[in-house]
N, CA and C of each residue as an Amber inpcrd file, in Angstrom:
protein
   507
 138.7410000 143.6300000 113.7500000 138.3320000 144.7740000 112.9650000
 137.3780000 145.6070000 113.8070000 137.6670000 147.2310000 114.1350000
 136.5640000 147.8620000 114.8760000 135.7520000 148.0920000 114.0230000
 134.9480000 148.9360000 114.7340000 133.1930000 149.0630000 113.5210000
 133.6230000 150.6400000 113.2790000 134.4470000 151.5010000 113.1760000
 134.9960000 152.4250000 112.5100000 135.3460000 151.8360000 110.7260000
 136.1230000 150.8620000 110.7970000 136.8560000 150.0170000 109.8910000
 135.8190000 149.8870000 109.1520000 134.6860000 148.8390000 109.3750000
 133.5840000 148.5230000 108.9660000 132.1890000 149.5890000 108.6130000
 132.8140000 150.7990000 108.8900000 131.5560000 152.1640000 108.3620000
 132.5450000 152.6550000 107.3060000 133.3290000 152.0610000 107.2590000
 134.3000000 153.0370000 106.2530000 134.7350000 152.7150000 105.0300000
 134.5790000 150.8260000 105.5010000 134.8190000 150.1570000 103.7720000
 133.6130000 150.4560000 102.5700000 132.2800000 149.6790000 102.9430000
 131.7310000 150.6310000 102.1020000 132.3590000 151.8650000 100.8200000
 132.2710000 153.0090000 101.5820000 132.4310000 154.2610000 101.2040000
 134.0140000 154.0330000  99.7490000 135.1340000 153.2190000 100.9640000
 135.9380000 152.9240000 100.0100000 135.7630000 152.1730000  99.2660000
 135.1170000 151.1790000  98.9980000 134.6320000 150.5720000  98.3290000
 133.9990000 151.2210000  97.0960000 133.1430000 152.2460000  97.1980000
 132.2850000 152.8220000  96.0720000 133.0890000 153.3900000  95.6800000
 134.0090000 154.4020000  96.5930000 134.8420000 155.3780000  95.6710000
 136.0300000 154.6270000  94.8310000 136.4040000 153.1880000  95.2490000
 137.5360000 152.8510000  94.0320000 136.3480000 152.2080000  92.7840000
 135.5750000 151.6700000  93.1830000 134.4210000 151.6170000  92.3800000
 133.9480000 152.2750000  91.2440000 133.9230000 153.7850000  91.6210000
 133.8190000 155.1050000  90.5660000 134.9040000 155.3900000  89.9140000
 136.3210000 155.6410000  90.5330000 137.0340000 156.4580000  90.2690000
 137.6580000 155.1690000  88.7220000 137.3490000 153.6840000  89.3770000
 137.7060000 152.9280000  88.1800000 137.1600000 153.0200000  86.6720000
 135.3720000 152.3360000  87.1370000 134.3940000 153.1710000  86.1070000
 134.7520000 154.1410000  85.5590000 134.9500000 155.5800000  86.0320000
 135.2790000 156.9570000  85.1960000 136.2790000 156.6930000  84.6970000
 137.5550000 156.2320000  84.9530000 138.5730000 156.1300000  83.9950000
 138.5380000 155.0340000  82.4820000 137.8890000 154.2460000  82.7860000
 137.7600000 153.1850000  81.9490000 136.4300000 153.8510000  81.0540000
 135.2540000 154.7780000  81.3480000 134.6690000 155.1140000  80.5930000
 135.2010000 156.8560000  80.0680000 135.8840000 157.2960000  80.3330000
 136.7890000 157.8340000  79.9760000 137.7270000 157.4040000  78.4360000
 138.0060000 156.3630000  78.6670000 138.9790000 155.8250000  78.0200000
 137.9500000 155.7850000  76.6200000 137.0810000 154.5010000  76.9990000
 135.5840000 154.4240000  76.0510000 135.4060000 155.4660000  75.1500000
 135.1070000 156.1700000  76.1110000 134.4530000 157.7100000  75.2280000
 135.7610000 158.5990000  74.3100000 136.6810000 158.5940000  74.8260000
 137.8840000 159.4340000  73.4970000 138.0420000 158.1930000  72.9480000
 138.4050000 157.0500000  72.5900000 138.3230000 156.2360000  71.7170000
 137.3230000 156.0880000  70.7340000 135.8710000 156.3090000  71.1390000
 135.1100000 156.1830000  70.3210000 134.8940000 157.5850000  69.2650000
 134.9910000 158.5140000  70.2360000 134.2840000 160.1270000  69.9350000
 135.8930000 160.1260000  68.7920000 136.7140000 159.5980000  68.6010000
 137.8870000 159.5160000  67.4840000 137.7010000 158.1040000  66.9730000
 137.1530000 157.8480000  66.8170000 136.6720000 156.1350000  66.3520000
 137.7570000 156.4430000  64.6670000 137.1430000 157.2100000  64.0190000
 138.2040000 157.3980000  62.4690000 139.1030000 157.0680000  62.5610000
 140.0060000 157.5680000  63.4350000 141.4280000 157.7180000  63.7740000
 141.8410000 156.4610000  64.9200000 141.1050000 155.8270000  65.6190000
 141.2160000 155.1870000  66.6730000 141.3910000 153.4360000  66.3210000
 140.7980000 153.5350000  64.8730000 141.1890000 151.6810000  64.7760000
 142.0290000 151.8190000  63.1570000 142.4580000 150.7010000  63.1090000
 143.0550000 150.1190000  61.6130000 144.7560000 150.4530000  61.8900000
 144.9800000 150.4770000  60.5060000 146.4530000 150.1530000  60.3140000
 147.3020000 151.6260000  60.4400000 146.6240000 152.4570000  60.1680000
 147.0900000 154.3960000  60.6280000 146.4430000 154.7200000  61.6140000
 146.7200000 154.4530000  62.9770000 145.8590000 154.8340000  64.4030000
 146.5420000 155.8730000  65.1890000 145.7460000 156.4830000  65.4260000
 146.4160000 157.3650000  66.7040000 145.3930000 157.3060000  67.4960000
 145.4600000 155.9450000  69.0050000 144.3660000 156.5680000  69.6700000
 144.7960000 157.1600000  70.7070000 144.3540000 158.3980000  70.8200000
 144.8730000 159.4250000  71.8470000 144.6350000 158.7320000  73.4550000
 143.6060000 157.6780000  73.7350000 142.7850000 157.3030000  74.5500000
 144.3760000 156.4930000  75.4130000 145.2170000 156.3160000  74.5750000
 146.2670000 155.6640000  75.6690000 146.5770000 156.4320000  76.4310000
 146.4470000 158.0850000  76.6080000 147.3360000 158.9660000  77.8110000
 146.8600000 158.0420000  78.8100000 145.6130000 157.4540000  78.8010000
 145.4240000 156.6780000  80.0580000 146.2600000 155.5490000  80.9570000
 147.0640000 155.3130000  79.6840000 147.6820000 154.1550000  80.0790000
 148.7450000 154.4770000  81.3810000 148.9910000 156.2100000  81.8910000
 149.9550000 156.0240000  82.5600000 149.4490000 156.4660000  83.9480000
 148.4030000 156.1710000  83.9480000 147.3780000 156.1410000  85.0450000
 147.8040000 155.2150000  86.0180000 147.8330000 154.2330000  85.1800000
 148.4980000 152.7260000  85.8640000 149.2720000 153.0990000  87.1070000
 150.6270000 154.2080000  86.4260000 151.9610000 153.9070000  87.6390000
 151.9350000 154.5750000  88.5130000 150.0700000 155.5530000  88.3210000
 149.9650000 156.0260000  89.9820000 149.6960000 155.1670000  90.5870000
 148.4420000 154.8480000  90.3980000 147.3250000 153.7680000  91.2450000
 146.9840000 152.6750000  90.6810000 147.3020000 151.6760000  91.5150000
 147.0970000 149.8690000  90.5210000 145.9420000 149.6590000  90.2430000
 144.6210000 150.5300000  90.8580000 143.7820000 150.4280000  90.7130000
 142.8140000 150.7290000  88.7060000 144.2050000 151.3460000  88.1350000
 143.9090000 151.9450000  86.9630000 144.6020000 151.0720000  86.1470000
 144.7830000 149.8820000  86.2770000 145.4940000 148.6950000  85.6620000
 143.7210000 148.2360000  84.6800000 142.8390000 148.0950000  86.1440000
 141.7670000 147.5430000  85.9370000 140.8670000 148.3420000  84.9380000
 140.7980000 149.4360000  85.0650000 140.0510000 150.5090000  84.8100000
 140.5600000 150.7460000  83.1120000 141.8370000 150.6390000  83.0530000
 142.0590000 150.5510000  81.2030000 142.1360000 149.5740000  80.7550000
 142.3720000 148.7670000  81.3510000 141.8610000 147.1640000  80.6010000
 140.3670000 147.2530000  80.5800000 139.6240000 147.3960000  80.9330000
 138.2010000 147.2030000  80.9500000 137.7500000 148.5160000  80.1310000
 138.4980000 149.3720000  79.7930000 138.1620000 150.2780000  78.9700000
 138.6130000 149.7290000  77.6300000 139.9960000 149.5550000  77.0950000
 139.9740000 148.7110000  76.0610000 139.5520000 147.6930000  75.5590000
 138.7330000 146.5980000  76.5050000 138.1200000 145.7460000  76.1240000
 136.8320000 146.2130000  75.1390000 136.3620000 147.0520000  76.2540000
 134.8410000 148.0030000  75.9000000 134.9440000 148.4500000  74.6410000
 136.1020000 149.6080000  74.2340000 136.3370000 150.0450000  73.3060000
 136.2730000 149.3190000  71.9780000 137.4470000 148.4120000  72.0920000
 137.9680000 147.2110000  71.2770000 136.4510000 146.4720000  70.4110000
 135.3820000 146.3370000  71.0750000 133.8560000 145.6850000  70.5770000
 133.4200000 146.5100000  69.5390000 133.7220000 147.9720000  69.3900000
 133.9710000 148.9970000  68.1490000 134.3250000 148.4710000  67.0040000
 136.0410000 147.7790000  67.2890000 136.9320000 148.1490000  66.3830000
 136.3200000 147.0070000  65.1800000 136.4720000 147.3700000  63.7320000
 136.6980000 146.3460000  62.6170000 137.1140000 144.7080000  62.9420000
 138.0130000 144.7900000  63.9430000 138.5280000 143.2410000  63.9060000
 138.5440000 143.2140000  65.2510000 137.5120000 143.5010000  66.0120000
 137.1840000 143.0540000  67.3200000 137.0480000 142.0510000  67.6190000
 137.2460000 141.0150000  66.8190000 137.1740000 139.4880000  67.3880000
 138.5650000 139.0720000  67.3010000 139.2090000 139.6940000  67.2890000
 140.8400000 139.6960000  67.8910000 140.9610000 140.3500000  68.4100000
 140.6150000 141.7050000  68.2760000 140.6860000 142.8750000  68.7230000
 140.2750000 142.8060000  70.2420000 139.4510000 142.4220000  70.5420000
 138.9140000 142.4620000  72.1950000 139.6140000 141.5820000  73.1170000
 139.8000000 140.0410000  73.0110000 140.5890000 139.2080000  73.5050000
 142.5610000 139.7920000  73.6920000 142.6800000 140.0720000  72.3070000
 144.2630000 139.9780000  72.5430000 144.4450000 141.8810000  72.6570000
 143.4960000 142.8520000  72.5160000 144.1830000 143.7410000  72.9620000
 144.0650000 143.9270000  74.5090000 142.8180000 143.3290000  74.8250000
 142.6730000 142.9030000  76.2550000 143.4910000 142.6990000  77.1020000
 143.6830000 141.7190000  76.8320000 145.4250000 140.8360000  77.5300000
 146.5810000 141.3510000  77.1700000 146.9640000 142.0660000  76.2050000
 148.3200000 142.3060000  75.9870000 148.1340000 143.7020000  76.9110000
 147.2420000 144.5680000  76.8300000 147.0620000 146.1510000  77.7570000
 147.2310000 145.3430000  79.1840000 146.8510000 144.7620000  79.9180000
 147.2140000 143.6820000  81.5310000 148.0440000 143.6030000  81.2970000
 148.4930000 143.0660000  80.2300000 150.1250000 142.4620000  80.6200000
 151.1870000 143.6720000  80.3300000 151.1810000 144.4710000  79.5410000
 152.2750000 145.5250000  79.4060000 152.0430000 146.7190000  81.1370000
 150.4910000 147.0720000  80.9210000 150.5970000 147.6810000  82.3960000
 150.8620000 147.4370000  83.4430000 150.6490000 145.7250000  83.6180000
 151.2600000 145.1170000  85.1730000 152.6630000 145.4110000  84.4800000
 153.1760000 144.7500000  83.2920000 154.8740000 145.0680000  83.1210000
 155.6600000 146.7930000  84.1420000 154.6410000 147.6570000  82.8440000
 154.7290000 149.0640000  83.5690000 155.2730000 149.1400000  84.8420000
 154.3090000 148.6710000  85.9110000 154.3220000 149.2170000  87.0810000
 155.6160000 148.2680000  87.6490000 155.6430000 146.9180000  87.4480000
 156.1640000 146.4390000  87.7630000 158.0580000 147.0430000  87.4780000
 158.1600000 147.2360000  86.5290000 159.5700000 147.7260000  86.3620000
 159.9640000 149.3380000  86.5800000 158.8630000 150.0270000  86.7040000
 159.1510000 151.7210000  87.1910000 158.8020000 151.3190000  88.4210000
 157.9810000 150.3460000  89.4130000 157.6410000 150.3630000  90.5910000
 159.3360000 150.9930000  91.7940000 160.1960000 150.9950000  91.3470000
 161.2200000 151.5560000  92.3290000 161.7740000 152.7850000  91.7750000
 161.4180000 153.6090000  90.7590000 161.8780000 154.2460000  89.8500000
 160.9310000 155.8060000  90.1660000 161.7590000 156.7720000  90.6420000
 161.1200000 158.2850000  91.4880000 160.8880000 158.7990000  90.0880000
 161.9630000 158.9280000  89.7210000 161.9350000 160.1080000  88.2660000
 160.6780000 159.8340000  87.1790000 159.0320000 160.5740000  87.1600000
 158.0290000 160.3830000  86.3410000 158.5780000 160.1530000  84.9620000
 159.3240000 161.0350000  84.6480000 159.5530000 161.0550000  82.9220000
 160.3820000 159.9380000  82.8300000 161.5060000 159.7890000  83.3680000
 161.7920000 157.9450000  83.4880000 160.4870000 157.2400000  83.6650000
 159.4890000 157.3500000  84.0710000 158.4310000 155.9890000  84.4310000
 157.8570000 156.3320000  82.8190000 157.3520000 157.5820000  82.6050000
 156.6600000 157.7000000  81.4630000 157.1480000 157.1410000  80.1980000
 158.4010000 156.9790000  79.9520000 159.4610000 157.1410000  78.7460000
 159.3940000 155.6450000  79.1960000 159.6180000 154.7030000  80.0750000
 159.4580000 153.2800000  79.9040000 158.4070000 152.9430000  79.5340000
 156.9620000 153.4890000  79.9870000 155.7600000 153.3520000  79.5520000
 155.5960000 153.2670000  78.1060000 156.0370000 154.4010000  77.7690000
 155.5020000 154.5880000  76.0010000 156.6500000 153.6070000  75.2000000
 157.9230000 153.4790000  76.1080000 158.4450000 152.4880000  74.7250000
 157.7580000 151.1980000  74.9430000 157.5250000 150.3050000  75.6670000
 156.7120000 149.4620000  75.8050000 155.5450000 149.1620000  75.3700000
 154.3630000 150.3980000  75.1760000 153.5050000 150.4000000  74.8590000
 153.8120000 150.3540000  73.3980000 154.3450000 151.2690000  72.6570000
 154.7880000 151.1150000  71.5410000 155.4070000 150.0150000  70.8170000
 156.2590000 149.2810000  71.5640000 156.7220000 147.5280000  71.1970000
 155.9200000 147.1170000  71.4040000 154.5680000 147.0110000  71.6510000
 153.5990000 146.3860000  72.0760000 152.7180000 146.2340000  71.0770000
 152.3830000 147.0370000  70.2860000 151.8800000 147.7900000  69.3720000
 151.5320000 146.1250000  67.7700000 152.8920000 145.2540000  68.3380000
 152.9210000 143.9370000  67.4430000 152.0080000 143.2490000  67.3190000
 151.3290000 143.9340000  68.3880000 149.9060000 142.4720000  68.7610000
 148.3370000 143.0560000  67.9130000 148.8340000 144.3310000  67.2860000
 147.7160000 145.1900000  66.4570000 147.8710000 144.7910000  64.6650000
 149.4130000 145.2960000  64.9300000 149.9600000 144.7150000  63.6320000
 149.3320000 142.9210000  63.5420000 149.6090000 142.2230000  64.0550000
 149.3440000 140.7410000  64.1790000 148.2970000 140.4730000  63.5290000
 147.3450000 141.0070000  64.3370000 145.6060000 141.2370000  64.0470000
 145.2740000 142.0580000  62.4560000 145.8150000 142.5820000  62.2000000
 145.3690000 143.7810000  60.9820000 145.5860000 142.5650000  59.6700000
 147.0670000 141.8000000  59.8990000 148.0400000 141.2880000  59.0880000
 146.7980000 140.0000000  59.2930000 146.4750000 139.3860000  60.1420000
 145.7370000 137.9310000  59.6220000 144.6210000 138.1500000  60.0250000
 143.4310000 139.0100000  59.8170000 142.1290000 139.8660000  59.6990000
 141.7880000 140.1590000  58.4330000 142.9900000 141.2260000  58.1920000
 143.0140000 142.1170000  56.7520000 143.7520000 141.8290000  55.4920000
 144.7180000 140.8050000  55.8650000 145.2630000 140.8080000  55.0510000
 146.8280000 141.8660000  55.0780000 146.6910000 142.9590000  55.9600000
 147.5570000 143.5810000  55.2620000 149.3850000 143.6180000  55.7660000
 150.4470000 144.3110000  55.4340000 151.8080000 143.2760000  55.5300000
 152.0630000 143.9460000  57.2460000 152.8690000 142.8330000  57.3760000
 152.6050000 142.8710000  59.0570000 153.8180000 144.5230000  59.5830000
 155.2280000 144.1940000  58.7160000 156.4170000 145.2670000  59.4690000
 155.3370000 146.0910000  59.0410000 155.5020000 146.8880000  57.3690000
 154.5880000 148.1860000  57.3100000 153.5530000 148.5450000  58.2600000
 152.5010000 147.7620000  58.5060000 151.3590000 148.4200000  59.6350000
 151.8630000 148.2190000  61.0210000 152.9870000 147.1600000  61.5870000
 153.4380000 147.4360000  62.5280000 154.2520000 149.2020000  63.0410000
 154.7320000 149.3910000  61.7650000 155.1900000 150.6600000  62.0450000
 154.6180000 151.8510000  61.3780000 153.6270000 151.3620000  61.3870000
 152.3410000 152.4460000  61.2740000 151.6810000 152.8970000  62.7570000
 151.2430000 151.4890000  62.8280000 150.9000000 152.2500000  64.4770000
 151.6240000 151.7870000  65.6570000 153.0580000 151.2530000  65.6670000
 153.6040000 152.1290000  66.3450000 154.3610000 153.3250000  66.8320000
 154.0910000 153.9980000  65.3410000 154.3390000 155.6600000  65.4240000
 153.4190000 156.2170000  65.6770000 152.0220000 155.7700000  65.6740000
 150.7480000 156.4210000  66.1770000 150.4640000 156.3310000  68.0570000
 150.9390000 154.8910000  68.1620000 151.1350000 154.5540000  69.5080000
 152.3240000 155.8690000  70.1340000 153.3360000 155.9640000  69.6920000
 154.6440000 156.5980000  70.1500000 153.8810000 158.0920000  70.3050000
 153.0410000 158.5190000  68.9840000 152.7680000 159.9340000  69.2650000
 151.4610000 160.1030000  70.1250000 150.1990000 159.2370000  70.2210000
 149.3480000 159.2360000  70.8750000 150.5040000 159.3120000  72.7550000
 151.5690000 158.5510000  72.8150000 151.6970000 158.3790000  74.4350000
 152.6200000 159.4430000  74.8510000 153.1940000 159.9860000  74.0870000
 153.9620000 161.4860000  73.7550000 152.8130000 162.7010000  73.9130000
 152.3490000 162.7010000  73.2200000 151.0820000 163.7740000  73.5940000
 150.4570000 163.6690000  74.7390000 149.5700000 162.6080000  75.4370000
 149.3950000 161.6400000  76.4850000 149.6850000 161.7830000  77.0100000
 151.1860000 161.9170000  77.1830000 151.6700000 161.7480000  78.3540000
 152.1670000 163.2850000  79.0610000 152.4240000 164.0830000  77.9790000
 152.2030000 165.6890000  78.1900000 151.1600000 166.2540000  79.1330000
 149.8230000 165.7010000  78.8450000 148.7400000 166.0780000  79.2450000
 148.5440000 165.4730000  80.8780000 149.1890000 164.0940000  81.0520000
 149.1010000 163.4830000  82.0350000 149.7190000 164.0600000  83.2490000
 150.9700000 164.1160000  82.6860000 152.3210000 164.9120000  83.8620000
 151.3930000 166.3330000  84.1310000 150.9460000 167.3050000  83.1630000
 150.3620000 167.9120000  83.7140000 149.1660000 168.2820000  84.7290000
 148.3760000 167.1870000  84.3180000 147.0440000 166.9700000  85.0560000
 148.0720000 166.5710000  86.6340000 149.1140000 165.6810000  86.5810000
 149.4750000 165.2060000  88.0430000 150.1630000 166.4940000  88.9290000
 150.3960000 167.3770000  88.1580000 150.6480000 168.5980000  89.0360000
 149.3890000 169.5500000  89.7870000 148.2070000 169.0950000  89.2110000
 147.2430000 169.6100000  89.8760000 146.1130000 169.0900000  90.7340000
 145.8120000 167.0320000  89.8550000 145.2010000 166.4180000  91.2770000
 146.5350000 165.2910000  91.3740000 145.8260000 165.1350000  92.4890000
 146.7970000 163.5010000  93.1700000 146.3520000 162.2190000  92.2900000
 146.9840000 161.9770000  91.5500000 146.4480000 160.9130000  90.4680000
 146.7650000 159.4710000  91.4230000 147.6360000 159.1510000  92.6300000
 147.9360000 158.4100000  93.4330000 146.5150000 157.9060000  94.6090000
 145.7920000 158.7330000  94.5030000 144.5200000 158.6460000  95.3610000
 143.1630000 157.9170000  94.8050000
């Protein structure tokens, strides 16, 4: 390793450092600042456009998991809520990347994203249904039409933002 290499990690170091932080408190902050709308059995949290952050940079795998965790300590049934939305957001976003990882066409990557995220959506229902009490299909397809329109909107905003910075960097 030259000492070029070694003046330079650092620097990279802080900057995946930040750029993770900001996304994950990012995430935090529209989840909460919609907190009404953001937990229970009628959700729309807008805070998933993040989720397609992921299939630029793997580095944003970390950065929304650690934002939903954060978030999740909010929600009503955060003691499910934090553990299993935790893990199921890792596991659908490594899914994500993993199956658009050879795949050029964005709106193909995006459109796998949101149906996924949206089948995903079971592990909210799960929680609501043995938390709350309430019936599992109905609030399953409660929010995963909130999921579908939060990553639809989301994802509008996203494709656009990637036409103006390098979301890959």
């Amino acid at each position: 390793m030259n000492s070029s290499m070694l003046k330079s990690s650092p620097r990279i170091v802080v900057g995946e450092l930040t750029k993770t932080s900001l996304v994950a408190a990012l995430y935090v902050t529209v989840t909460l600042m919609l907190s009404v709308i953001s937990f229970g059995a009628v959700q729309l949290r807008l805070s998933e456009m993040f989720n397609y952050l992921a299939l630029y940079n793997k580095r944003y795998v970390v950065a929304i998991t650690a934002g939903v965790v954060i978030a999740n300590f909010m929600s009503p049934t955060w003691l499910l809520d934090v553990p299993i939305g935790g893990i199921a957001t890792l596991l659908v976003l490594l899914l994500c990347r993993r199956l658009t990882k050879n795949i050029q066409n964005q709106f193909i990557k995006m459109g796998i994203t949101t149906i996924l995220f949206t089948i995903s959506m079971f592990t909210v229902a799960g929680q609501l249904t043995i938390l709350l009490g309430l019936p599992f299909w109905p609030t399953y397809a409660t929010v995963a039409i909130g999921e579908l329109f939060s990553m639809i909107v989301g994802g509008m905003i996203i494709h656009s933002l990637s036409k103006k910075i390098d979301l890959t960097r």
